[in-house]
PDB file of N, CA, C and O in Angstrom:
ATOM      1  N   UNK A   1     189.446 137.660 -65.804  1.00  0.00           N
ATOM      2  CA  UNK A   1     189.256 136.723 -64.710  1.00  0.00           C
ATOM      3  C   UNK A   1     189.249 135.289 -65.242  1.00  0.00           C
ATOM      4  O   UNK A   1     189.594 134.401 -64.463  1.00  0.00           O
ATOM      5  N   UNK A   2     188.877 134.962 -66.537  1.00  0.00           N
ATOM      6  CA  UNK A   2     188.727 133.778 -67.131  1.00  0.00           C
ATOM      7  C   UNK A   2     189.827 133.704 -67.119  1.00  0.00           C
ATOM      8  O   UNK A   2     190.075 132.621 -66.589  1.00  0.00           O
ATOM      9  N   UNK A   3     191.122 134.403 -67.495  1.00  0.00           N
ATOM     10  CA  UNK A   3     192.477 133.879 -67.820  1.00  0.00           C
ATOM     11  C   UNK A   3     193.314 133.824 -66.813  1.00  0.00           C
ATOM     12  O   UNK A   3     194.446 133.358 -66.935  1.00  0.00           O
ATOM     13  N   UNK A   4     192.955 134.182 -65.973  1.00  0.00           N
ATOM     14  CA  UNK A   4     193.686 133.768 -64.719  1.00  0.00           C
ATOM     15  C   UNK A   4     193.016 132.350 -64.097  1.00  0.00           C
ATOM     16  O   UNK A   4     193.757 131.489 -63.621  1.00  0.00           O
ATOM     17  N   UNK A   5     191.891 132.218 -64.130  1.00  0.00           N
ATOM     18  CA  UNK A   5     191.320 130.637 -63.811  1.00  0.00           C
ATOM     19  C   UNK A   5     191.744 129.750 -64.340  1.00  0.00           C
ATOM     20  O   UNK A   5     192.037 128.643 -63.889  1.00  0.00           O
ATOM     21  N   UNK A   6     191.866 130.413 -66.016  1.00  0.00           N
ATOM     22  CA  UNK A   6     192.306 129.028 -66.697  1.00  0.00           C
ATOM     23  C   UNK A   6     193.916 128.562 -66.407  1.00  0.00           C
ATOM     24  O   UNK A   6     194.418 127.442 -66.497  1.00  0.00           O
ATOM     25  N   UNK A   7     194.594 130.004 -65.980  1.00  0.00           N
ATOM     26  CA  UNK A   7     195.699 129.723 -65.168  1.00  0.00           C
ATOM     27  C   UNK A   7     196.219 128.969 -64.055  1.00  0.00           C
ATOM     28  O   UNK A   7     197.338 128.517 -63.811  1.00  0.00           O
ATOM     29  N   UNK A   8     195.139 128.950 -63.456  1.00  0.00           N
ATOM     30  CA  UNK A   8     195.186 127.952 -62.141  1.00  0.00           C
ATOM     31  C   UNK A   8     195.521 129.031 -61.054  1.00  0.00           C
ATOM     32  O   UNK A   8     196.272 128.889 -60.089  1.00  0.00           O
ATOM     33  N   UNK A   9     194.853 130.063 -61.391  1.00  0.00           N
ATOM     34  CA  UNK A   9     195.114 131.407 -60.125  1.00  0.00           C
ATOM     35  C   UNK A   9     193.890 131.222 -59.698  1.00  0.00           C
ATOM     36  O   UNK A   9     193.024 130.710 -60.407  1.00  0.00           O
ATOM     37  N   UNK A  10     193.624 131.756 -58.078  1.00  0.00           N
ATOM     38  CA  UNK A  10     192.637 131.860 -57.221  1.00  0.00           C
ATOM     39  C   UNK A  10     192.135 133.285 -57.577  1.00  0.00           C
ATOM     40  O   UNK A  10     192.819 134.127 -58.158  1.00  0.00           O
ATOM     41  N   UNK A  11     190.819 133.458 -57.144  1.00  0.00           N
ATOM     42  CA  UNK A  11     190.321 134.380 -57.475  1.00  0.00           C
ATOM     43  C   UNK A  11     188.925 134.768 -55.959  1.00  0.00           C
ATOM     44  O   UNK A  11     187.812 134.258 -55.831  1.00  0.00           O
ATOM     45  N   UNK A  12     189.611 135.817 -55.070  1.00  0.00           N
ATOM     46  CA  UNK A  12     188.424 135.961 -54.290  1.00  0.00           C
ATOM     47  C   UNK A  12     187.628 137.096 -54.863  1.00  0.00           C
ATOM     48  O   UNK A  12     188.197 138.108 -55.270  1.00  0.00           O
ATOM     49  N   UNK A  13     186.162 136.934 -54.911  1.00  0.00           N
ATOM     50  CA  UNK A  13     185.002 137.479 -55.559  1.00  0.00           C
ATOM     51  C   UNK A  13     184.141 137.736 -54.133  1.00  0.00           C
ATOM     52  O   UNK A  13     184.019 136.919 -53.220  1.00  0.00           O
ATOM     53  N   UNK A  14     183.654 138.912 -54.183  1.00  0.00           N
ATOM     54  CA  UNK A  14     182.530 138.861 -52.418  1.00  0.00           C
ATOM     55  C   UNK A  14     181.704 140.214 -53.427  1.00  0.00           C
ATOM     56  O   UNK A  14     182.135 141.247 -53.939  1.00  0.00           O
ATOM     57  N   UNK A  15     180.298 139.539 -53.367  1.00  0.00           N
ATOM     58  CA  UNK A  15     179.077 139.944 -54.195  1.00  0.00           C
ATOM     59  C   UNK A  15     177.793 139.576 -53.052  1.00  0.00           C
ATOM     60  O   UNK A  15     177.732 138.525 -52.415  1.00  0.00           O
ATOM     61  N   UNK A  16     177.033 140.445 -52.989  1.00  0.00           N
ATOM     62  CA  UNK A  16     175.468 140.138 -52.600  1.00  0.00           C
ATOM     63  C   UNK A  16     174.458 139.801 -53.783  1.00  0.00           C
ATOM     64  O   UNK A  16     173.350 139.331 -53.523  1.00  0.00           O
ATOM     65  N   UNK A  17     174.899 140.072 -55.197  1.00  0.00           N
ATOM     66  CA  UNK A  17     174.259 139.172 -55.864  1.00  0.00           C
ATOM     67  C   UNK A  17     174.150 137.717 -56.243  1.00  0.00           C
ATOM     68  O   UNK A  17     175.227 137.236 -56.597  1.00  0.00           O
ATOM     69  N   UNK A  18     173.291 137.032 -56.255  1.00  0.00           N
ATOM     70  CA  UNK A  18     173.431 135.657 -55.906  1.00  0.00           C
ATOM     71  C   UNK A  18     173.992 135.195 -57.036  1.00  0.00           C
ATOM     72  O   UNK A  18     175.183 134.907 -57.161  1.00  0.00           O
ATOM     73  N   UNK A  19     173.078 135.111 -57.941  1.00  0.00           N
ATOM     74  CA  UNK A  19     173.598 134.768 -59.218  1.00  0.00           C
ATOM     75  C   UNK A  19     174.321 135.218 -59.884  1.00  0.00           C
ATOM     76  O   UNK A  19     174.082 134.823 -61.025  1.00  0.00           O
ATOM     77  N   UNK A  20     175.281 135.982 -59.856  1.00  0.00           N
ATOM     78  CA  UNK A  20     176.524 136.370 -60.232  1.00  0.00           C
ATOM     79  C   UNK A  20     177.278 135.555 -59.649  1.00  0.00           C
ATOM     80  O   UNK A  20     177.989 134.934 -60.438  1.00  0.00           O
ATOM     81  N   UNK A  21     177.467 135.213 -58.217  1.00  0.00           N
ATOM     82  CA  UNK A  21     178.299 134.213 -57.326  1.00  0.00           C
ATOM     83  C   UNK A  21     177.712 132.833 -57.981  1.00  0.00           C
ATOM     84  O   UNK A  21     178.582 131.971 -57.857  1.00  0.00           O
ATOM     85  N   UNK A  22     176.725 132.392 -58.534  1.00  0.00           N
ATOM     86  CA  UNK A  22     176.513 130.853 -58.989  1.00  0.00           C
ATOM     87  C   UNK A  22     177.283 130.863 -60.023  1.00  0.00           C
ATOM     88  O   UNK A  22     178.005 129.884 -60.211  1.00  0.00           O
ATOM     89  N   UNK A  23     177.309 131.995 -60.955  1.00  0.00           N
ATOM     90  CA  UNK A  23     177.318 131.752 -62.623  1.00  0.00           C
ATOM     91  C   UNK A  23     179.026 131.753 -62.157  1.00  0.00           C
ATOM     92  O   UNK A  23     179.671 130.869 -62.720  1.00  0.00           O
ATOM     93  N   UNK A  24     179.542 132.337 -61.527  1.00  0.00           N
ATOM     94  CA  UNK A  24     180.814 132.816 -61.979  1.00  0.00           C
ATOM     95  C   UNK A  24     181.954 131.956 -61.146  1.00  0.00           C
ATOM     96  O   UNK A  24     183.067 131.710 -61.609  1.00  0.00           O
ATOM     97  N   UNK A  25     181.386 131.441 -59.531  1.00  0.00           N
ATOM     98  CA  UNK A  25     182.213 131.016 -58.526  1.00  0.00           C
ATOM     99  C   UNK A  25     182.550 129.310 -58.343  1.00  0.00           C
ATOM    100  O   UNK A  25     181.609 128.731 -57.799  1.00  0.00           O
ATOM    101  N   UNK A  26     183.540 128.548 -58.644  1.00  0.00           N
ATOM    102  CA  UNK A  26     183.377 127.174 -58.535  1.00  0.00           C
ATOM    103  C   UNK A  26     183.376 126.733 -57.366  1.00  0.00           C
ATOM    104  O   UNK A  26     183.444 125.523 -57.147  1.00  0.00           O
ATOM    105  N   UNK A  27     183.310 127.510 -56.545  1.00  0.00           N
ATOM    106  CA  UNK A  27     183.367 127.412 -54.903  1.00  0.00           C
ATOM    107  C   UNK A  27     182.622 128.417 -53.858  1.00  0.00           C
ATOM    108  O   UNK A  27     183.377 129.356 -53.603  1.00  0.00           O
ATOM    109  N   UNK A  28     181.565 128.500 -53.277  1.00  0.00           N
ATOM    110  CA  UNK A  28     181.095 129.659 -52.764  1.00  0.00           C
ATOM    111  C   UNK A  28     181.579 129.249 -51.132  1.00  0.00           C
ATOM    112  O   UNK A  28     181.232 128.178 -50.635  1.00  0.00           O
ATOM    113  N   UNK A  29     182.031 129.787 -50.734  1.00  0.00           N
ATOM    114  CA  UNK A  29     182.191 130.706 -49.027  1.00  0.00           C
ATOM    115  C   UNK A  29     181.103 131.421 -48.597  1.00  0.00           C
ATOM    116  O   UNK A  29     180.756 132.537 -48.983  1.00  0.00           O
ATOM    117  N   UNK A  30     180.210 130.215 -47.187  1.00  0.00           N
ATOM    118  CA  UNK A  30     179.351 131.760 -46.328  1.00  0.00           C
ATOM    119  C   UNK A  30     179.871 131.743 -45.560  1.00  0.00           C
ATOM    120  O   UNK A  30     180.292 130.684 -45.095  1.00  0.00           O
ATOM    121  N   UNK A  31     180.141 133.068 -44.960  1.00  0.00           N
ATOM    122  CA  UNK A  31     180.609 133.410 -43.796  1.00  0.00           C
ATOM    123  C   UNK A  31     179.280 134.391 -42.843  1.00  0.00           C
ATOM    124  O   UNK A  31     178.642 135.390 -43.177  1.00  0.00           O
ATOM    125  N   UNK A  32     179.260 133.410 -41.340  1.00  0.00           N
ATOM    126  CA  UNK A  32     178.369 134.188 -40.416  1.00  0.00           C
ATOM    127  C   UNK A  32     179.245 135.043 -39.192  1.00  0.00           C
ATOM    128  O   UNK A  32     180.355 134.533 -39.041  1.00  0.00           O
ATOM    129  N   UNK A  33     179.036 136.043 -38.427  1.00  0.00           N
ATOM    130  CA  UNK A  33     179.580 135.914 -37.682  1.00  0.00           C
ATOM    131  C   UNK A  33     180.779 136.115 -37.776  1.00  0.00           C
ATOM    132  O   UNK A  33     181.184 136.288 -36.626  1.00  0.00           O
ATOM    133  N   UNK A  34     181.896 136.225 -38.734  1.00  0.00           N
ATOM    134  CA  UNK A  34     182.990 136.154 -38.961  1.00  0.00           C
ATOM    135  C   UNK A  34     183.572 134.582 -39.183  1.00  0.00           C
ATOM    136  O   UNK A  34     184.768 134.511 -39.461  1.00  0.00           O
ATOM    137  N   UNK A  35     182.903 133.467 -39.093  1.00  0.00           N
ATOM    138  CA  UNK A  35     183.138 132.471 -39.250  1.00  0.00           C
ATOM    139  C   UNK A  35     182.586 131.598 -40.312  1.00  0.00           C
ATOM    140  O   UNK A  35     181.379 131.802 -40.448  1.00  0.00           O
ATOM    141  N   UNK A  36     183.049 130.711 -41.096  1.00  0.00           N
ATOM    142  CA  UNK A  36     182.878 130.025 -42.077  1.00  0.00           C
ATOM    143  C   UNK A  36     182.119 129.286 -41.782  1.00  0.00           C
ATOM    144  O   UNK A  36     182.602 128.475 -40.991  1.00  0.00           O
ATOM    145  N   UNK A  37     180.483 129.000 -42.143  1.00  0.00           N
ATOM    146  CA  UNK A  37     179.004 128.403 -41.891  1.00  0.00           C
ATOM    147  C   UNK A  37     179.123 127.570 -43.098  1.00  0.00           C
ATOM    148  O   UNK A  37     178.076 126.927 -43.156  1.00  0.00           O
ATOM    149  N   UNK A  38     179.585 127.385 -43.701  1.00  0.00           N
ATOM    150  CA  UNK A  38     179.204 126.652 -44.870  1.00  0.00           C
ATOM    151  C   UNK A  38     179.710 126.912 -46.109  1.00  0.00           C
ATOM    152  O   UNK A  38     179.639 128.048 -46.578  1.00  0.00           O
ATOM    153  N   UNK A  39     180.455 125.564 -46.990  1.00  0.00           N
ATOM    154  CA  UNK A  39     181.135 126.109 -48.253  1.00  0.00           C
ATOM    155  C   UNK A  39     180.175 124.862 -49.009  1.00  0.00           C
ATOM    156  O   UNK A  39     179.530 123.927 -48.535  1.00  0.00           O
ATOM    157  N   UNK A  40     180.435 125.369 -50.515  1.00  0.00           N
ATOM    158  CA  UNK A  40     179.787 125.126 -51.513  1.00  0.00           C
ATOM    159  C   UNK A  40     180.130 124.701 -53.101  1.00  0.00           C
ATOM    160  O   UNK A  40     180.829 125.537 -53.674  1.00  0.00           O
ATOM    161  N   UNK A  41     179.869 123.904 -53.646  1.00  0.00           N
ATOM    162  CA  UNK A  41     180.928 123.620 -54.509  1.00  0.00           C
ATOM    163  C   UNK A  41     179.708 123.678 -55.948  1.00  0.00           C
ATOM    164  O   UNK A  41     178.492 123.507 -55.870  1.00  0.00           O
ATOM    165  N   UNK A  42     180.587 123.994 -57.277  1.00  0.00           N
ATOM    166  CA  UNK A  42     179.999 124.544 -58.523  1.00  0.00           C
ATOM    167  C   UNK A  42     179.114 123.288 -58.511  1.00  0.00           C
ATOM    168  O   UNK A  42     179.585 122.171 -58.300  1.00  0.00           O
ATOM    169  N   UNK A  43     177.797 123.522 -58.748  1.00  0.00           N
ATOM    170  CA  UNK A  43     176.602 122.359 -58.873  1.00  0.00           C
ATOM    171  C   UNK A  43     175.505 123.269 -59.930  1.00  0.00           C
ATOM    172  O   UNK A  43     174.858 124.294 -59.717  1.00  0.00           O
ATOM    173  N   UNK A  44     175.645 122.273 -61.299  1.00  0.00           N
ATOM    174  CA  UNK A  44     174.202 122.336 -62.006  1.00  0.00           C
ATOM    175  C   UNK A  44     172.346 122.842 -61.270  1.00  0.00           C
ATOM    176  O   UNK A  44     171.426 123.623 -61.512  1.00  0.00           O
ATOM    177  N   UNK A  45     172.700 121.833 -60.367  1.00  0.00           N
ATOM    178  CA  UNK A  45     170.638 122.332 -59.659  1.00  0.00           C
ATOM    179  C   UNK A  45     170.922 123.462 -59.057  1.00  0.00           C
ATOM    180  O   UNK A  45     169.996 124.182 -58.683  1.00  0.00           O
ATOM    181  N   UNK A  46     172.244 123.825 -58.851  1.00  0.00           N
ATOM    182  CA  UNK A  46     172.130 125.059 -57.621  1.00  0.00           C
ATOM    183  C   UNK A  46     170.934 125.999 -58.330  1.00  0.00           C
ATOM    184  O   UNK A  46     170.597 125.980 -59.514  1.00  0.00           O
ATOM    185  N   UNK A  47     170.327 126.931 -57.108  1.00  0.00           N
ATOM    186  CA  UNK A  47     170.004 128.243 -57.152  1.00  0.00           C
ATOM    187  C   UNK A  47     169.433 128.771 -56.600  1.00  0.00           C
ATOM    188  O   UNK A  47     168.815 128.111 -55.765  1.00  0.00           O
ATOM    189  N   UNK A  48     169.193 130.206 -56.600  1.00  0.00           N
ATOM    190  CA  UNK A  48     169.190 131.397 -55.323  1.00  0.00           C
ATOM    191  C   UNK A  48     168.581 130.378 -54.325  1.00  0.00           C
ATOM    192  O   UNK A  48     169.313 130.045 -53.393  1.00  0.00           O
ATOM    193  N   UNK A  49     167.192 129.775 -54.404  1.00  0.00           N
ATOM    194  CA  UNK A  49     166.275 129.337 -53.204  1.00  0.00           C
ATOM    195  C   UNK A  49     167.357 128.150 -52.380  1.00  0.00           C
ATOM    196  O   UNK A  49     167.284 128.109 -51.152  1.00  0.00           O
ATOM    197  N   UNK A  50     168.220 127.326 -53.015  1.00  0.00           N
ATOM    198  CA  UNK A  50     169.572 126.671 -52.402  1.00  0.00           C
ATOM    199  C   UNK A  50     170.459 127.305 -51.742  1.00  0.00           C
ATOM    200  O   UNK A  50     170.807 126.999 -50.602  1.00  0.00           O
ATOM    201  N   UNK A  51     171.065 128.592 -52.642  1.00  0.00           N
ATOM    202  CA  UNK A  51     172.056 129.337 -51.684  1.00  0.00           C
ATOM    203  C   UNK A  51     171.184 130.218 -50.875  1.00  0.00           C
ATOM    204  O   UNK A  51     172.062 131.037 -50.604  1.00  0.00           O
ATOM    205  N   UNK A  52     170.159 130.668 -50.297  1.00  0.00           N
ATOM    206  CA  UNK A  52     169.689 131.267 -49.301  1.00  0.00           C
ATOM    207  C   UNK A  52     169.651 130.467 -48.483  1.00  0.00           C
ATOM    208  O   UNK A  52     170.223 130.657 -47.409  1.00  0.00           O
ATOM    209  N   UNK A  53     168.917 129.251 -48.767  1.00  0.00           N
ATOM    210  CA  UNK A  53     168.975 128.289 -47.817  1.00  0.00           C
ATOM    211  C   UNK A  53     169.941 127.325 -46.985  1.00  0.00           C
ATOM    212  O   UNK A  53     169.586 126.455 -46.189  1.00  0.00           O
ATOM    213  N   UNK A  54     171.852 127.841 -47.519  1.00  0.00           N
ATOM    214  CA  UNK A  54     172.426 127.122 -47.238  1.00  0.00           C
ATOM    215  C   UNK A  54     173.217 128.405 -46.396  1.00  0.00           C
ATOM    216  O   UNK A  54     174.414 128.284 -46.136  1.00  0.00           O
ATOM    217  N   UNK A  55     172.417 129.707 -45.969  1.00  0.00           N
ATOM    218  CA  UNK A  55     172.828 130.686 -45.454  1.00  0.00           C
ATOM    219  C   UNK A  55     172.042 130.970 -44.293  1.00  0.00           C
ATOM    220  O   UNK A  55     172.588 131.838 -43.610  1.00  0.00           O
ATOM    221  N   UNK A  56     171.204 130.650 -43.924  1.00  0.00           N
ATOM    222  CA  UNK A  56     170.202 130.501 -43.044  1.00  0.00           C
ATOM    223  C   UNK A  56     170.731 129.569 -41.945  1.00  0.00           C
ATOM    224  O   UNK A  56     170.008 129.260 -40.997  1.00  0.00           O
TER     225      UNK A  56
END
């Protein structure tokens, strides 16, 4: 997966673990509803208590 990033390939990832989606995703997607609530971009302070809260 690293070598395809470093490729400049997209990569969709869909995990309920949080921190697997921080450590690994430079972009997180929530989707509610079937609709896109909120996107997210690779950030240092992020974590879980941020991305729950940006899912709520």
């Amino acid at each position: 997966m690293d070598r395809m990033r470093k490729d400049g390939k997209s990569i969709i990832m869909i995990s309920e673990e949080l921190m697997e989606l921080i450590g690994m995703c430079d972009r997180i997607i929530i989707m509610k509803d079937g609709t896109i609530s909120n996107e997210l971009m690779r950030d240092p302070e992020m974590d879980e208590n941020y991305l729950i809260a940006s899912m709520v």
